[in-house]
Structure formats: structure tokens, C-alpha cells
C-alpha positions, -999 to +999 in steps of 0.1 A: +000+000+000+015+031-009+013+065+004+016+102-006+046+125+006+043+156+002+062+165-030+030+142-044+052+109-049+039+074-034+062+058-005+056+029+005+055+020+044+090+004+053+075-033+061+057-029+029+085-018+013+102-046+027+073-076+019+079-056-022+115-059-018+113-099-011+089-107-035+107-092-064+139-113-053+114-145-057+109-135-092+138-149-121+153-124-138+146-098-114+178-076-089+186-095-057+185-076-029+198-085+005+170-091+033+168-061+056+175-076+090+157-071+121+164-046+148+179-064+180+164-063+216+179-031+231+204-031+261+178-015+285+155-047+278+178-070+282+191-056+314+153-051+324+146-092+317+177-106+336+168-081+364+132-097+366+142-132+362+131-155+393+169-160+401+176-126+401+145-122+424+151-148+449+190-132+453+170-102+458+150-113+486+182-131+501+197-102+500+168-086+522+165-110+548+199-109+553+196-073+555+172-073+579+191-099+600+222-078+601+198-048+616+184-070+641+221-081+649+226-046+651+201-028+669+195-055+695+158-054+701+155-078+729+169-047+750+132-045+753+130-068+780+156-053+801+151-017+792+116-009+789+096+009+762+105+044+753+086+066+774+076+091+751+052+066+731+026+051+752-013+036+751-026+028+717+003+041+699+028+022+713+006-011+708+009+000+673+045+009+666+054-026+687+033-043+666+049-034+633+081-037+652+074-070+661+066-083+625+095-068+607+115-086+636+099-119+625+106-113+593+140-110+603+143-140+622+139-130+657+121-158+676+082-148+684+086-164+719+110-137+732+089-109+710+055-127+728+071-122+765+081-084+758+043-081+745+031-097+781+054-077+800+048-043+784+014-043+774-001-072+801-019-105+793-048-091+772-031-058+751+000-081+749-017-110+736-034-087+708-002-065+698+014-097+697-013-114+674-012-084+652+025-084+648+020-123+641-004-116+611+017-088+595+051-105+596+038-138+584+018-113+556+053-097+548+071-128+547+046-151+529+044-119+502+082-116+500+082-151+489+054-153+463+068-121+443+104-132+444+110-164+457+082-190+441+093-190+402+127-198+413+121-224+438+097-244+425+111-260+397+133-273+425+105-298+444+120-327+432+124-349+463+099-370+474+089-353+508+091-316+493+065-324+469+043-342+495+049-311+512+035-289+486+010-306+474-007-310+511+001-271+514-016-265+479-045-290+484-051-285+519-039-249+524-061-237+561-057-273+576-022-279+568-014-243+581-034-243+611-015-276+625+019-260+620+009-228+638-005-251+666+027-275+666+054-262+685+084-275+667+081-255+634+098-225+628+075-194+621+099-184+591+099-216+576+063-220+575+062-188+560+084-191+532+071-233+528+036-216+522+049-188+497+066-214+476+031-237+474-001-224+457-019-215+492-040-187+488-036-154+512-068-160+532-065-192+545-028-185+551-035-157+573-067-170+589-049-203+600-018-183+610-038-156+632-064-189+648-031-212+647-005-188+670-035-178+695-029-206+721+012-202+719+011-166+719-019-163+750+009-185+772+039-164+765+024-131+771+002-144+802+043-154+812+056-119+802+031-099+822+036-126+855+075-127+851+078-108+885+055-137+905+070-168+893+046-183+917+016-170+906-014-196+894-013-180+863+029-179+860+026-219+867-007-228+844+007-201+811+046-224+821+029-252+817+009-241+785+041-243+769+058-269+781+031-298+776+025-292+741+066-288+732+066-316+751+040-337+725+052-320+699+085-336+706+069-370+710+055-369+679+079-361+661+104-384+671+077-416+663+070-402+627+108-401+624+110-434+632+080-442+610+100-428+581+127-450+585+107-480+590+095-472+552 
């Protein structure tokens, strides 16, 4: 198709011009011409896919936690227990600013049990238990959105083994259930249920729903312990102790007879 310039002569469109140029070179007896080749990706799109590919993610989100690890290393936030809170914040928004603190520390690694006794003994056994709650839901959040965005594409073309696929198929198929009973089992580690759920196809509700119903029990004890820490002998010291101990106790029980299970097969 041609078109009109304005001195009045017909152009044609360059890919036109180009289709013209290749059919005339079909034709015998007709010029050759050489095919026109085909612009190449530009630097700025290559750079743009290798910075977006799922291994440059996940180094990406390596790279954060261990970030947020070295802070934590840094900062020391377990002074907490032995310093106090600052006490220019107070009421409602210290609740607040601990509960954000508390999930960017689990994010970072830092074990909810010590995080769940500063809640109890800052806050008391009811505040405590719902700052601590709330900072349980919006690290696992974090975490669990870190790992979808830019761990997932590169990790799951590794679930090869036998008991990381059974792993992520119960995770995908049974997403609340199989989250719920490793909130409410002692002996896995928040992070790793965290990230374990990010790589799988779990959806966000049921992974928050069974992490905030999951971590009430374990939570209630430790802060009931943080806000009784100065009467060891307290009913409620001894009963929130024992709240802990009993089920790391099963948990440990359990654990050991499916290990022995798995050996047997």
C-alpha cells in the first residue's frame, strides 16, 4: 500500500516496502537484494529481563533478609526486656509501633517467643496477647508476600524430592488445615512455614486465617508469662509455664515416632 509524501510521490511503508523488496527477489530475472534484518532487543530490555528473572529475584529477597538480620544483629531489640519501652510513646500508639516492630522482627528471624514475653510484659496478658497477634499476622503477611513475588518462580522448579512435593502438594491442596496444625505445633519454625507456604499455591486467606487462629494458644501463654514474670509463683505464671511446656513436650513425641515411621519405610 503506498502512500503520498508531500512533493506528491507514493512511498511505501517500510514493512511494505520490505514484503515488495522480497517478492521481487522471488521472481527470475529480477535484482537481488539483501534481506533487511531485524532490529535487536535493546540493552535496556535485556538488562530489564535478567533483572526480573526468578533468580535474580530470589537473590534479591536473600539479600533482604539478610539485610534485615544484620539490623536485628545490630540494633538488639531484645533490650526491650531489660530496658523498657520508650517513654515518650505510650497507650494505643505504642501497641501500634510494637506491633509493626514485632513483624518486621519476625521477618528477620527473631524468635516470636522472646517478641511474645516483651508483649506480656509491656502491654499485660490481654493488650500483649493482641499486639502480639497483630504483629504475628503482619510479619507472616510480609514474609509469605516476599516469597510469592520473588522467591516462588525460582524455587519451584526445584521440588523434586519426594517429601518436598508431598509437602507442597498438602500445602496447595489443603492450604487452612495444613497451616493451622503447624501454627498449633510447637516444633516448626514461624519463618519456615512462611516461606514453605509462599513457595506452594496456598492462597492469602487461608494462610492468614490459619496463622492468626493457629499462634493464639502459643502466643496467650507467653504473654500471660511476660506480664507474670515478677510472680513466678503465681497460678497464672505456673498454668501459662505449663501451656508451653506440655505441648513442646507432644510435639517432641511426635515427632520423634513419625521419624522413626519414616525410617521403617
Amino acid at each position: 500500500m503506498l502512500d503520498a509524501n508531500r512533493s506528491g510521490t507514493a512511498t511505501a511503508p517500510p514493512r511494505a516496502a520490505a514484503t515488495e523488496l522480497a517478492a521481487a527477489a522471488a521472481v527470475p530475472g529480477s535484482v537481488s537484494v539483501a534481506p533487511v534484518p531485524l532490529p535487536r532487543a535493546g540493552f535496556a530490555a535485556r538488562c530489564t529481563r535478567l533483572l526480573l528473572s526468578p533468580y535474580a529475584r530470589l537473590s534479591l529477597l536473600l539479600a533482604l533478609l539478610a539485610g534485615a538480620a544484620s539490623g536485628v544483629l545490630l540494633f538488639e531489640p531484645q533490650r526491650l526486656l531489660t530496658h523498657g519501652w520508650p517513654p515518650q510513646i505510650g497507650g494505643a500508639a505504642a501497641a501500634l509501633v510494637f506491633a509493626a516492630g514485632y513483624g518486621l522482627c519476625t521477618v528477620a528471624f527473631v524468635p516470636r517467643p522472646l517478641l511474645n514475653l516483651a508483649a506480656g510484659a509491656l502491654f499485660g496478658s490481654q493488650l500483649g496477647l493482641a499486639t502480639a497477634l497483630a504483629g504475628t499476622v503482619l510479619g507472616a503477611g510480609v514474609a509469605f508476600g516476599l516469597g510469592r513475588m520473588l522467591g516462588q518462580d525460582a524455587l519451584r522448579p526445584l521440588l523434586r524430592g519426594r517429601w518436598l512435593k508431598a509437602a507442597d502438594g498438602q500445602l496447595s491442596r489443603h492450604g487452612f488445615r495444613s497451616m493451622l496444625a503447624a501454627r498449633l505445633f510447637p516444633g516448626v519454625p514461624f519463618w519456615a512455614a512462611n516461606y514453605c507456604a509462599a513457595v506452594s499455591r496456598m492462597g492469602w486467606l487461608p494462610f492468614l486465617l490459619a496463622t492468626g487462629l493457629g499462634s493464639i494458644p502459643n502466643t496467650a501463654a507467653y504473654a500471660v508469662a511476660g506480664a507474670r514474670a515478677s510472680a513466678p509463683t503465681s497460678p497464672a505464671f505456673l498454668i501459662a509455664m505449663a501451656s508451653i511446656a506440655v505441648p513442646a513436650l507432644a510435639g517432641t513425641v511426635v515427632a520423634w515416632r513419625k521419624r522413626h515411621q519414616l525410617r521403617g519405610h
